[in-house]
C-alpha positions as CSV (number, residue, x, y, z in Angstrom):
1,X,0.0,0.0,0.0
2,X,1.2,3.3,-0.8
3,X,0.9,6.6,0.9
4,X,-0.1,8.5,-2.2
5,X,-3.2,8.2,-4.6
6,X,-6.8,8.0,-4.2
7,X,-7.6,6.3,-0.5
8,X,-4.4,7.9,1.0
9,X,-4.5,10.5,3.6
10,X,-1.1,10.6,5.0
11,X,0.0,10.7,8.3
12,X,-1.4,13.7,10.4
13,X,-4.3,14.6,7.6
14,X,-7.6,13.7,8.6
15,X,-9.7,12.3,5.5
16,X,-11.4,14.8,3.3
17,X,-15.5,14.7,4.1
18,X,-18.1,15.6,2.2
19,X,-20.1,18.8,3.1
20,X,-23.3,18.6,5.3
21,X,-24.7,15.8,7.2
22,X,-24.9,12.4,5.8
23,X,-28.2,10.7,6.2
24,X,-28.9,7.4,4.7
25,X,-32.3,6.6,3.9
26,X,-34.1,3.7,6.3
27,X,-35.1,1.0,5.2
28,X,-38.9,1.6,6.1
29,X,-40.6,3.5,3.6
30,X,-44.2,3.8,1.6
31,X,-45.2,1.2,-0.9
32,X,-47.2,1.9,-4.1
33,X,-50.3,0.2,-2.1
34,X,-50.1,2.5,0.3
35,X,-48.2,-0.2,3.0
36,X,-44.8,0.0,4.3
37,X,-42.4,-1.8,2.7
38,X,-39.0,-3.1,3.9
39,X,-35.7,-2.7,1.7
40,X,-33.4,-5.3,2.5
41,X,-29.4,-5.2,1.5
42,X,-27.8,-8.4,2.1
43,X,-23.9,-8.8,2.8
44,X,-24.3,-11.4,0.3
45,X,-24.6,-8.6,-2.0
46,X,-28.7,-9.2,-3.1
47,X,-31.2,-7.3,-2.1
48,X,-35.2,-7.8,-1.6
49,X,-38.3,-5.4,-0.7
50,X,-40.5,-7.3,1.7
51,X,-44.5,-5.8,1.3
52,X,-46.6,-5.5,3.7
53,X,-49.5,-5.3,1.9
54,X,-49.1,-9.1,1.0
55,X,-50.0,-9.5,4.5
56,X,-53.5,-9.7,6.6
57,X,-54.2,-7.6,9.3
58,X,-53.2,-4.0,8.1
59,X,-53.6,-2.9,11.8
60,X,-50.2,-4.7,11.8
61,X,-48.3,-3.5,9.2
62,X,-46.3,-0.5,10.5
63,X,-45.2,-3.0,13.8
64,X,-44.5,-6.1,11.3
65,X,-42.6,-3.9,9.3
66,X,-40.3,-2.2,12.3
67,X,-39.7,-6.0,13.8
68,X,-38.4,-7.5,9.7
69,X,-36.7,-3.8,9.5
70,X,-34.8,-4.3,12.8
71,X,-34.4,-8.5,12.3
72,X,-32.7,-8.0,8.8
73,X,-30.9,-4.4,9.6
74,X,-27.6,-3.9,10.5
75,X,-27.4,-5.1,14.3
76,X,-29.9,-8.1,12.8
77,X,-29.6,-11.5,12.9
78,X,-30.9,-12.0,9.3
79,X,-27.9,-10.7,6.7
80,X,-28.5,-12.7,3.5
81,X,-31.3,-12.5,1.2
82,X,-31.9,-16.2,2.0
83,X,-32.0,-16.1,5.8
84,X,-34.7,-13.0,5.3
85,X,-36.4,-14.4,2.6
86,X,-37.0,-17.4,4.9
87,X,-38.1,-15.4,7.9
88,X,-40.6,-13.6,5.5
């Protein structure tokens, strides 16, 4: 590894940030049904939306999807497509 090029920041120089906040976007957002749908990113690289409206109960679907969001997010137990896509 070198000290110079792209990725290098040297010894003493804090790495150059972009300007503003960063805020990614959650992975709870509004379906085209009108449900909440869940976006999953897998660390195997694939990715799935799990609908809530392919569920009964719509009473449930804002709690269902906050338990899949949190099971499959980052500090969840569920980090491959399959894994979620069994759980779903």
């Amino acid at each position: 590894m070198t000290r110079r090029g792209r990725g290098s920041t040297g010894p003493g120089r804090p790495s150059v940030l972009p300007p503003g906040e960063y805020d990614p976007p959650g992975p709870l957002r509004d379906g085209a049904a009108g449900a909440t749908v869940v976006f999953f990113h897998g660390d195997d690289g694939r990715e799935d939306v799990f609908d809530m409206a392919r569920l009964p109960l719509p009473g449930w679907w804002i709690a269902l999807a906050g338990a899949v969001a949190q099971r499959t997010g980052p500090a969840g137990g569920l980090r491959t497509r399959t894994s979620a896509a069994g759980m779903w």
